[in-house]
Structures are given as structure tokens and as C-alpha cells.
C-alpha positions as a Markdown table, in Angstrom:
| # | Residue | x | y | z |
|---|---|---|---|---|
| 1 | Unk | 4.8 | -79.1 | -13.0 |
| 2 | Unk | 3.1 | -76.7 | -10.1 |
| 3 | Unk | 4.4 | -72.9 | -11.2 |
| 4 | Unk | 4.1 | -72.5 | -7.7 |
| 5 | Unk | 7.2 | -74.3 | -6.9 |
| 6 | Unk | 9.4 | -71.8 | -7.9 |
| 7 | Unk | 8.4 | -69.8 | -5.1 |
| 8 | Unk | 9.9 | -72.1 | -2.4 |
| 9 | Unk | 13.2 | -71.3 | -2.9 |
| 10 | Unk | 12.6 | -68.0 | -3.8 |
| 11 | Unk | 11.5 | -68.5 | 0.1 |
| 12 | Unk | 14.7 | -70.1 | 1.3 |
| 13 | Unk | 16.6 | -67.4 | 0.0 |
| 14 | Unk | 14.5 | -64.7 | 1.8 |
| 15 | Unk | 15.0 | -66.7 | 4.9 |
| 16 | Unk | 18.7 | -66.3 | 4.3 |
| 17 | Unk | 18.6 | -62.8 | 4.4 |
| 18 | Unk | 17.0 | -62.7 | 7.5 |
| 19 | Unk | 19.5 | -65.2 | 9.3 |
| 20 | Unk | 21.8 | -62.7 | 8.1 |
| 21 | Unk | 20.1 | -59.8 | 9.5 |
| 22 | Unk | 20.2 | -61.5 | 12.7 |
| 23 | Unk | 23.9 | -62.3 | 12.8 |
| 24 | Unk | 24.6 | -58.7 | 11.9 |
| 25 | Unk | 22.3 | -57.9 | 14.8 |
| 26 | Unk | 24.3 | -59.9 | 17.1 |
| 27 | Unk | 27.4 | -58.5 | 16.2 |
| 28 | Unk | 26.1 | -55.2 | 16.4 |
| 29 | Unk | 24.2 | -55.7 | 19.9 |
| 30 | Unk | 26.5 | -57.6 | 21.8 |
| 31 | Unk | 29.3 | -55.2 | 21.7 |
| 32 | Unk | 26.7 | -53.0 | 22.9 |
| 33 | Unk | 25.1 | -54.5 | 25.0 |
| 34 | Unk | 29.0 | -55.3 | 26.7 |
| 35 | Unk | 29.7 | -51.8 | 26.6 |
| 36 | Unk | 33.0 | -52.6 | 24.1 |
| 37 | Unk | 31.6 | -50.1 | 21.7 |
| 38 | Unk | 30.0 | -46.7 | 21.6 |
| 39 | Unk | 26.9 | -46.5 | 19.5 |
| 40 | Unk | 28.6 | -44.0 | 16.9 |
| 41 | Unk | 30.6 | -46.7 | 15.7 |
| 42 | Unk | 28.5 | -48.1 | 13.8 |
| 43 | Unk | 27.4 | -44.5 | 12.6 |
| 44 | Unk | 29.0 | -44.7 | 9.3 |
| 45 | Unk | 30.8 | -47.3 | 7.4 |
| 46 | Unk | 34.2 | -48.8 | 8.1 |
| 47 | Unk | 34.3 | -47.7 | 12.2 |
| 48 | Unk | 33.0 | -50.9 | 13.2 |
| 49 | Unk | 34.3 | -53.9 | 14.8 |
| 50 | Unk | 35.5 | -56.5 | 12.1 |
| 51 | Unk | 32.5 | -59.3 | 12.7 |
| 52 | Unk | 30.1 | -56.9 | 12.6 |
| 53 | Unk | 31.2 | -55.4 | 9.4 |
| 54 | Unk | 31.6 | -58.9 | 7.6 |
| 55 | Unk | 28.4 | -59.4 | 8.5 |
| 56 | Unk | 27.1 | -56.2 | 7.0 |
| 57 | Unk | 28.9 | -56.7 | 3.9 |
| 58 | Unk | 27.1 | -60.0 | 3.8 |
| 59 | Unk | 24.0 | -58.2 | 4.1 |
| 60 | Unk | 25.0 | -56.4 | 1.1 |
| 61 | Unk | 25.3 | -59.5 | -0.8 |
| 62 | Unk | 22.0 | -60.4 | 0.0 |
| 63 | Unk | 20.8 | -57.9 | -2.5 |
| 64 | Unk | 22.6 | -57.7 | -5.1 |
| 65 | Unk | 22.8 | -60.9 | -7.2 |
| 66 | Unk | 20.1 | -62.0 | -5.5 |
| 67 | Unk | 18.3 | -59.3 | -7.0 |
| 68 | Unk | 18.4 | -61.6 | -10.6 |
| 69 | Unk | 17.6 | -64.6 | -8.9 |
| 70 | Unk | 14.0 | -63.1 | -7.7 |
| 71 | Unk | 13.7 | -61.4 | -11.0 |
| 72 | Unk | 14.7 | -64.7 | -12.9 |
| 73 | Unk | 12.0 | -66.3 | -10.6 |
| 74 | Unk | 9.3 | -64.4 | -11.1 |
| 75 | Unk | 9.7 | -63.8 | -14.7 |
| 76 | Unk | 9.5 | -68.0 | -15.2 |
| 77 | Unk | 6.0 | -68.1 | -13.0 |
| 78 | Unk | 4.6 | -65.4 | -15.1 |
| 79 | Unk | 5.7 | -67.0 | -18.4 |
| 80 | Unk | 4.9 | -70.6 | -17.1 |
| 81 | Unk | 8.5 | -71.4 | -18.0 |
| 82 | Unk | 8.8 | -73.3 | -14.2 |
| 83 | Unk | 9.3 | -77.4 | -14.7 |
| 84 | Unk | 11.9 | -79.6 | -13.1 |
| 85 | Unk | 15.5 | -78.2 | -14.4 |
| 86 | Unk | 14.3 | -74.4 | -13.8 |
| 87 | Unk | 13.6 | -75.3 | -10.3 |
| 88 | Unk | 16.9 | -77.2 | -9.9 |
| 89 | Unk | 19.1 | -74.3 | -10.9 |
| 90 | Unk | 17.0 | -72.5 | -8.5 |
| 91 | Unk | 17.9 | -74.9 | -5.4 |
| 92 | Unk | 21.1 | -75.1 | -6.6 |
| 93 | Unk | 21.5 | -71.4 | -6.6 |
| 94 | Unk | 20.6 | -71.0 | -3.4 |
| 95 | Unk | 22.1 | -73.7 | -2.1 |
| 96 | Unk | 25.1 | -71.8 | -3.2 |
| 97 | Unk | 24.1 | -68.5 | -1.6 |
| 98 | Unk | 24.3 | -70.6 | 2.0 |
| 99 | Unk | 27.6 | -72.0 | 1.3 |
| 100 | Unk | 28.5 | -68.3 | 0.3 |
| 101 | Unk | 27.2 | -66.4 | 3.4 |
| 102 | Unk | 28.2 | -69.6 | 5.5 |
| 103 | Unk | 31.9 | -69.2 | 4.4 |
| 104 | Unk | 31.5 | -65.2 | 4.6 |
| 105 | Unk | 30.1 | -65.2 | 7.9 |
| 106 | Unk | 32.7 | -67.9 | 9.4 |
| 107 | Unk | 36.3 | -68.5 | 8.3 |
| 108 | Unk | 35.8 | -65.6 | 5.9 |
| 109 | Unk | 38.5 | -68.2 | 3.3 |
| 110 | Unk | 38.4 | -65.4 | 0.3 |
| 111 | Unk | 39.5 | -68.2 | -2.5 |
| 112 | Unk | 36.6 | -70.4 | -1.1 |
| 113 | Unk | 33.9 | -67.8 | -1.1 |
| 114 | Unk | 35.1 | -66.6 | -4.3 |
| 115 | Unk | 34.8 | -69.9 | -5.9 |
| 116 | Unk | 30.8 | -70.2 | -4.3 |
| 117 | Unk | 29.8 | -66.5 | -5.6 |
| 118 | Unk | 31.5 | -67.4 | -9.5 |
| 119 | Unk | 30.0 | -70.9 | -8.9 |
| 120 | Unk | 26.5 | -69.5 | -8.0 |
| 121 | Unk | 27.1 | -66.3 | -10.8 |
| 122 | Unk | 27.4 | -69.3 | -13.8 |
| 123 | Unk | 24.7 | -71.0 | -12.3 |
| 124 | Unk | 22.3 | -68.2 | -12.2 |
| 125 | Unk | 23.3 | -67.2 | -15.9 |
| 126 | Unk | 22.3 | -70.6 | -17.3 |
| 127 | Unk | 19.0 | -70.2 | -15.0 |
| 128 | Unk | 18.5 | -66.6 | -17.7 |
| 129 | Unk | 19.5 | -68.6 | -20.5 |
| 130 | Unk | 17.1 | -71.6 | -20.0 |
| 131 | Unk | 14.7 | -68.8 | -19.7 |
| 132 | Unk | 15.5 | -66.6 | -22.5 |
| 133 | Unk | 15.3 | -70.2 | -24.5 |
| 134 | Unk | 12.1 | -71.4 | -23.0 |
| 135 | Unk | 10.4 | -68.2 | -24.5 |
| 136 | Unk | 12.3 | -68.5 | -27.7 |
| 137 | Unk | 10.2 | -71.5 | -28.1 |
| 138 | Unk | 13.1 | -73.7 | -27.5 |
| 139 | Unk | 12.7 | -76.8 | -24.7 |
């Protein structure tokens, strides 16, 4: 398999952080721009208007598990370790993160993004344990 591939949804989940960054941009903006907040509201953390905020928190999100993914990632194209189930668990993963940011940024259901973030948390540990076996000399 290409090593390459790994990077595409490596990609994808970059992209998600900038659709993010634009929602929070929005919500920050557009109250602005309407004159429905001052500027200094968004000055330190927990002033701000509720959208805006759940969008910031998402932000948050964006880097920390996340994080492990791209390390994960990288870590398989150095070692060669990408083929056709590492690259699954990759899509899958991030496929999860939209459904997570997607519920986040929207109805906000905390049982239902729960579910995603422990759904995309086991999925990203058996990503490090393919890994960790692939250079164990396993499959």
C-alpha cells in the first residue's frame, strides 16, 4: 500500500479544525458585528455568549486527542506500518471526530457526543496497538 495514504485523513481532520475555526469566528463576529456584545467579552473565558463558547470548547477538542491521532499517523509512515486496516481506523477516527464536533456544534446532546468521543477514544487506542504490534513484528 502507498505510505502516503495516511496522510489524507490526517488532511480531513486538519480541515475540521479549520471548519471549526470558522464557526467560532462566526459566533464571535456576528455578535459583533450586530453590536449584541462588547469586544471584552470575549476577553477571557466564560463571559461569552453560549454558541460562541461551545464552539471554542470545540476548538479545544481539536487538539487534544487529536494530538495522538497525528502522532499515531506519522509514526506509521515513518515505520512503513501504513496498509489497508491502519488506514481504516484512520477514516474511521475521523469520521468520528465530525460526528463529534457536528453533535458539539449543533444540538450539543451530551450522552450522544459522549458516546462519539469514547467511540473515537477506543478506536484510536486499537489504531496504537496495531502499531505498537506492527513493530513488535506481529501482522
Amino acid at each position: 500500500m502507498n505510505q502516503t495514504a495516511i496522510f489524507w485523513p490526517m488532511l480531513a481532520q486538519v480541515l475540521l479544525a479549520y471548519i471549526v475555526y470558522a464557526v467560532l469566528g462566526r459566533r464571535r463576529f456576528g455578535p459583533l458585528i450586530a453590536g449584541t456584545v462588547r469586544p471584552r467579552v470575549f476577553a477571557n473565558r466564560g463571559g461569552e455568549p453560549e454558541g460562541s463558547a461551545t464552539a471554542s470548547n470545540n476548538l479545544m477538542n481539536q487538539f487534544e486527542l487529536p494530538v495522538l491521532f497525528y502522532t499515531l499517523c506519522l509514526s506509521l509512515y515513518v515505520t512503513a506500518g501504513v496498509w489497508y486496516l491502519t488506514v481504516a481506523v484512520a477514516w474511521l477516527f475521523v469520521a468520528l471526530r465530525y460526528a463529534h464536533a457536528l453533535v458539539h456544534l449543533t444540538s450539543n446532546r451530551l450522552g450522544l457526543r459522549s458516546a462519539l468521543f469514547a467511540a473515537g477514544y477506543a478506536v484510536l487506542g486499537l489504531g496504537w496497538i496495531v502499531f505498537a504490534l506492527r513493530i513488535a513484528g506481529g501482522p
